[in-house]
N, C-alpha and C positions, 0 to 999 in steps of 0.2 A: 504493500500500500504506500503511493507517496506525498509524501510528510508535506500537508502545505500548513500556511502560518497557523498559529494558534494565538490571535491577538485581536485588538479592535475590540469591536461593543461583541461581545458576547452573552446570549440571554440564561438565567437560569431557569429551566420553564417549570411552571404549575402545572400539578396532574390533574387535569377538570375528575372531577366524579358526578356523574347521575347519581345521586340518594350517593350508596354507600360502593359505589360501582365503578372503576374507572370509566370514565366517556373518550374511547378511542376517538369515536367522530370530533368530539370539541378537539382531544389532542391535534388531530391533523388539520383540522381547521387552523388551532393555533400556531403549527407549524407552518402555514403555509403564509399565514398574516406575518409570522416571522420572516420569511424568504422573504416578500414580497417592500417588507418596510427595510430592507437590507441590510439585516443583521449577519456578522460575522464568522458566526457558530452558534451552536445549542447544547443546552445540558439538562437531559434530560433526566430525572431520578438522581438529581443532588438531594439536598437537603430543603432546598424550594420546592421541591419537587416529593416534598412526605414522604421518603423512602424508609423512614423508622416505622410507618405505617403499614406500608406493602410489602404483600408476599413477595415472596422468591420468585413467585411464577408469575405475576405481576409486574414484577420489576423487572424481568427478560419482558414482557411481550411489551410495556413501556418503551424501553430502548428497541426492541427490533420494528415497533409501529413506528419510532420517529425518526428510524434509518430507512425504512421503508419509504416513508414519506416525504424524504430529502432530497434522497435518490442523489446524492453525491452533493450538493448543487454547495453546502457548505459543511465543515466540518462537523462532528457528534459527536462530543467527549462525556460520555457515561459516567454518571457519580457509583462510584464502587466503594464507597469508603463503608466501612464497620467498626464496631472494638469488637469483633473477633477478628485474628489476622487471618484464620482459616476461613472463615466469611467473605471477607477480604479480596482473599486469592480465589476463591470461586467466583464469586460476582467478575471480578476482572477477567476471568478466561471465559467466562459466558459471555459479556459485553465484548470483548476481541471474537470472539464465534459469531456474535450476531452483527458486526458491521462498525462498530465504533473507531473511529478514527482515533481516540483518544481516552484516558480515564482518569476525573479527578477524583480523587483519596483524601478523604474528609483522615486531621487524626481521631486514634480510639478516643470514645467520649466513656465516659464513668469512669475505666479503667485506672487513668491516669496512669500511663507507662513514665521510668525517667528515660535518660534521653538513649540510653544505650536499647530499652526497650524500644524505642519509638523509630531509633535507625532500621534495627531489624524485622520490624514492622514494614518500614516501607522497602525494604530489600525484597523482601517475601513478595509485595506485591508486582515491584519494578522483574521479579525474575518468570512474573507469569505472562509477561508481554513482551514484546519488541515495541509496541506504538507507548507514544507519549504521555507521561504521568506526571499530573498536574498535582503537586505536594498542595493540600488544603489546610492552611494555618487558622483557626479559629479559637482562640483560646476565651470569647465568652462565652463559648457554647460548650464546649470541650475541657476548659479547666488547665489544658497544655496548651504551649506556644511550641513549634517548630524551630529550635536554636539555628543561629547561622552556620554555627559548624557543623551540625548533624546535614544542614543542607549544604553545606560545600562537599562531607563526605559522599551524597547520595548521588550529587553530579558528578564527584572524581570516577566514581564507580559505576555509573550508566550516562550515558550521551542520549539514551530516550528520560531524563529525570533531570528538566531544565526550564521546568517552570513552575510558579507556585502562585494561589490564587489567595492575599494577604488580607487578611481581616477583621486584624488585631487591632484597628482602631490608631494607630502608629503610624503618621507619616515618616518617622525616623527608622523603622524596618524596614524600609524600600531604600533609603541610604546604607546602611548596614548592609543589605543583601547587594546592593551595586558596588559598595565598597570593597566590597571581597570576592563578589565573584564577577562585577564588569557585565561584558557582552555575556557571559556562558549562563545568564540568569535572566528569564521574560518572567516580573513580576506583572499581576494582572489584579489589578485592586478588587475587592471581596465587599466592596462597601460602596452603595450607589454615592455617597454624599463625601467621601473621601477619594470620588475617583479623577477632577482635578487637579487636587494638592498631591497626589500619589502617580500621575503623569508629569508633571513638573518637578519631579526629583528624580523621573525616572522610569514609571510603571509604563508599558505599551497597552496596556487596556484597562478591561473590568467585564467579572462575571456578573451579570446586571438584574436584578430583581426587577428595577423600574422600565427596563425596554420590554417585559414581556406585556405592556401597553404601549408603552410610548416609545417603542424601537428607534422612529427615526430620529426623536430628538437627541437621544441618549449615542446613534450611532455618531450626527452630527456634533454632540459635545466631543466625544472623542476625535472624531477626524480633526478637529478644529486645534486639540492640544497636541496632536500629535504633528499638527503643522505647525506648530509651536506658535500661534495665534492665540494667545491667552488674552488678549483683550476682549475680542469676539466671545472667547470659550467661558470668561468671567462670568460675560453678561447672559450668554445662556444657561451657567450653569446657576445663576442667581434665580432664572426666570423659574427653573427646576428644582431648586433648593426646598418648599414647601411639597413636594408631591415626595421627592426622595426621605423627607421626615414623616409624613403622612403614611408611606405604605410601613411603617414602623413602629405604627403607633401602639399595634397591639401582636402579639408574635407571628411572626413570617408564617406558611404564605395568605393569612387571613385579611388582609388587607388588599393587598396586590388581586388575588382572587376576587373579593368585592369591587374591584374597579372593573377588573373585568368582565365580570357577568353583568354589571350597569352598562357595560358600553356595549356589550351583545358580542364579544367577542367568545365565550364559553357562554354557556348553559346557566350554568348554575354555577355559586359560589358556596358551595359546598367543600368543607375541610372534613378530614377525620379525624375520631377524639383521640388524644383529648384536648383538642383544639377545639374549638367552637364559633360559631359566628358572631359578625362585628359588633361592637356597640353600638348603639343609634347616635349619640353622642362624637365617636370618633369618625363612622361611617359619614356623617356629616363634614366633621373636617377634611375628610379626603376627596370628597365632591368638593368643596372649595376648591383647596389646594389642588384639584388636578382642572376646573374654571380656569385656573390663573394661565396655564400651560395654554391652553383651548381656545380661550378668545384671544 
C-alpha cells in the first residue's frame, strides 16, 4: 500500500446509531459529506467515534463500511487503541485486513503503564503492521502522557511510528517533540481549539472533532496556517473559537452528535450509555455558537 501524507484537517468521525444500533446509512452518508467538504482523512472508531462502547464485531464492520465507502479517494487510519495490548494487536491486524491505510493507538487508559510499560505496548502494536501508527497522547483521559523519549525510542525503532496525535492540552509538547526529533516527527494536534497555536510551533494538522460538521472551515483554518498566513488563520480561527468550546461542553461525542443531527447530516443524535443526551441549556449554546460560524 503506498504511504500518502497523513496530515491536514483530518476528521474524527461519530458513529451515528438508530436507537441502540449502528446507522451504516448515516455513516456513509457522513463519509461522503466528509469527501465532499475536503477533508484530509478519517478516523473512524477513535475515541469520537465510542469505540469503548462497541463490539468487536462492530468495530470491524465500522472500519470496513468506511473503507468501503472511501474507496481510496483519502486516507482511513483506524483507532485500535485499548488497555489491553492483546486487544490492541488484534484490533490492529483486523483494521490492516480490512483496508486501513493507517492506525491511531489511543494509550492504555485505567491501567496506567510506566513508561517502560507503555514503550512495549506500542512495540506490540507497531510489530503487527507495516502501515503507519499514529502514537495517541491523551493524558486527560488516560491519566498517562507519552514521554518524548519513549517516543524518540519508538521512531529509532520503526520508520512506520512517526506520528502522534497530541492532546495534552500543551503547546510546549509540540516544541519538545520538534526539538528532539525535527522532521522524523508529524505532530497533528488532538485538540480543535489548540490547533492554531500547535501549527505555529510546528504541528502539520489536527485530528478534528469540529470538521465532522464544519469540515470546510476547519480544512481552511488549517491550509491557511500551514501557508503560514496567520493573520487570515487568527481571524478564522476566532470566528470558530465559540463552536470548538461548545462541542465541549458536555463529554465528547454528545455535542458534536447534537449539531449534527440538527443540521440533518445523521439521523439521530443518539450516544450510548453511559453517555447521554445534551442538556437543553448547553444544546442551546451550541446553536449559538455554531449561528456565529453560519451567518
Amino acid at each position: 500500500m503506498k504511504l500518502r501524507p497523513l496530515t491536514g484537517t483530518i476528521t474524527a468521525l461519530v458513529t451515528p446509531f438508530n436507537k441502540d444500533e449502528v446507522s451504516y446509512r448515516d455513516l456513509e452518508k457522513l463519509v461522503e459529506y466528509q469527501i465532499k467538504g475536503g477533508v484530509d482523512g478519517l478516523v473512524p472508531v477513535g475515541t469520537t467515534g465510542e469505540s469503548p462502547t462497541l463490539s468487536h464485531e462492530e468495530h470491524m464492520d465500522v472500519i470496513r463500511s468506511v473503507v468501503g465507502k472511501v474507496r481510496g479517494r483519502v486516507p482511513v487510519i483506524a483507532g485500535t487503541g485499548s488497555n489491553s495490548t492483546h486487544e490492541a494487536v488484534e484490533l490492529t491486524q483486523h483494521a490492516h485486513a480490512a483496508g486501513a491505510d493507517g492506525m491511531l493507538v489511543v494509550t492504555p487508559y485505567y491501567n496506567k503503564p510506566n513508561q517502560e510499560g507503555l514503550f512495549r505496548h506500542y512495540c506490540a502494536v507497531a510489530e503487527a503492521t507495516d502501515r503507519p501508527v499514529i502514537l495517541y497522547s491523551i493524558p486527560g483521559r488516560c491519566s498517562i502522557e507519552i514521554s518524548v523519549p519513549v517516543v524518540e525510542r519508538l521512531r529509532a525503532k520503526y520508520s512506520h511510528v512517526r506520528w502522534i496525535k497530541e492532546a495534552g492540552g500543551n503547546v510546549d509538547r509540540v516544541d519538545q517533540l520538534k526539538r528532539a526529533l525535527g522532521d522524523d516527527i508529524t505532530v497533528l494536534s488532538g485538540d480543535d481549539v489548540l490547533t492554531l497555536p500547535f501549527m505555529a510551533v510546528g504541528a502539520e494538522g489536527v485530528i478534528s472533532v469540529a470538521s465532522n460538521l464544519v469540515i470546510r472551515e476547519v480544512a481552511q483554518l488549517v491550509r491557511l496556517a500551514r501557508a503560514n498566513d496567520f493573520a487570515k488563520a487568527g481571524k478564522l480561527h476566532r470566528q470558530l473559537y465559540p463552536f470548538f468550546k461548545a462541542i465541549f461542553l458536555e463529554p465528547n461525542p454528545v455535542p458534536i452528535k447534537a449539531a449534527l443531527a440538527r443540521a440533518g447530516v445523521i439521523s439521530s443524535p443518539a450516544v450510548r450509555m453511559p453517555l447521554c443526551e445534551i442538556s437543553p441549556a448547553n444544546f442551546a449554546e451550541l446553536v449559538k455558537a455554531l449561528a456565529i460560524i453560519r451567518r
